[in-house]
Wavefront OBJ file of the C-alpha trace (Angstrom):
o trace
v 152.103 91.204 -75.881
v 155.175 91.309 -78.438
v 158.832 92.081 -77.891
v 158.246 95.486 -79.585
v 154.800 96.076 -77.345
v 156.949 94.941 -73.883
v 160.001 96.686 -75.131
v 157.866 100.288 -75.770
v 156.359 99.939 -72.278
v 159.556 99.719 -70.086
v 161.192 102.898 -72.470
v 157.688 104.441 -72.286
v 157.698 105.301 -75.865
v 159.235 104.175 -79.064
v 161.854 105.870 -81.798
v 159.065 106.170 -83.882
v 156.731 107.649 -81.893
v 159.650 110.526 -80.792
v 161.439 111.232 -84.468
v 158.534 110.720 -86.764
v 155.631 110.982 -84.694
v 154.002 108.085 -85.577
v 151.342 107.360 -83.102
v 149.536 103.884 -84.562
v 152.625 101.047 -85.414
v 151.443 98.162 -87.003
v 152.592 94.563 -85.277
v 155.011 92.186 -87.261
v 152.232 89.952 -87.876
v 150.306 92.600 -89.184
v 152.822 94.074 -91.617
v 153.373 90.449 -92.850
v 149.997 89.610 -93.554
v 150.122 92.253 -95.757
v 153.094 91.582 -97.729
v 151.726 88.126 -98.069
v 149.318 89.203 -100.476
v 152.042 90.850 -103.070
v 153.618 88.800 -105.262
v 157.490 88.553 -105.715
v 157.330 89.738 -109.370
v 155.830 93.654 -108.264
v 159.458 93.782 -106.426
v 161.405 92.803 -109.834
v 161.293 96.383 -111.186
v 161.794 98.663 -108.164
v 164.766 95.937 -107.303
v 166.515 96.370 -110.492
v 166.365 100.256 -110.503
v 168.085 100.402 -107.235
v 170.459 97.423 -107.991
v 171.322 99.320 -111.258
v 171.862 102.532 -109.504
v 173.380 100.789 -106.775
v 175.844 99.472 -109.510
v 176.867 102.504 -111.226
v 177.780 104.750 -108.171
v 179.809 101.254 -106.829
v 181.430 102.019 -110.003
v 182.336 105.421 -109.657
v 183.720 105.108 -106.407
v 186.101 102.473 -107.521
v 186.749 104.432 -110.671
v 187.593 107.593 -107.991
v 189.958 105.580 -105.578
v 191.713 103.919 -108.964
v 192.970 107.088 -110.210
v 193.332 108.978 -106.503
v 195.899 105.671 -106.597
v 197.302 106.073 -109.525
v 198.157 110.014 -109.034
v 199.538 109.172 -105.313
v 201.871 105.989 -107.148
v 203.437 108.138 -109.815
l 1 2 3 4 5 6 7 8 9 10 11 12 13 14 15 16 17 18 19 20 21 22 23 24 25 26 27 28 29 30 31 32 33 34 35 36 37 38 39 40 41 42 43 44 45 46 47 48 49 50 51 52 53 54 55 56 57 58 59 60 61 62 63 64 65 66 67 68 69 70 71 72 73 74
């Protein structure tokens, strides 16, 4: 039995089960042998579109509170 397996059976049921509904959750062991088989480099793209849009609303937000502080300074 796993943490998550002993930790579902004194609650009863788990946060997945009640706000998705999800019936059938893989184990950790499961869910890495899986990843195990993908290599690094499928990650590189779909890590550099969120870093880069990660980025640019970082940007705006300091952009925002830079002139918010400039209006409340003069």
């Amino acid at each position: 039995m796993t943490k998550r397996d002993s930790i579902d059976t004194r609650k009863g049921i788990s946060n997945a089960q009640t706000m998705f509904g999800i019936s059938d959750i893989a184990s950790d062991n499961h869910i890495r042998n899986m990843l195990d088989k993908i290599t690094p480099n499928s990650f590189k793209k779909v890590y550099e579109i969120i870093l880069d849009k990660l980025s640019y609303y970082l940007l705006i937000y300091i952009l925002k509170k830079s002139v918010y502080f400039l209006f409340v300074i003069f």
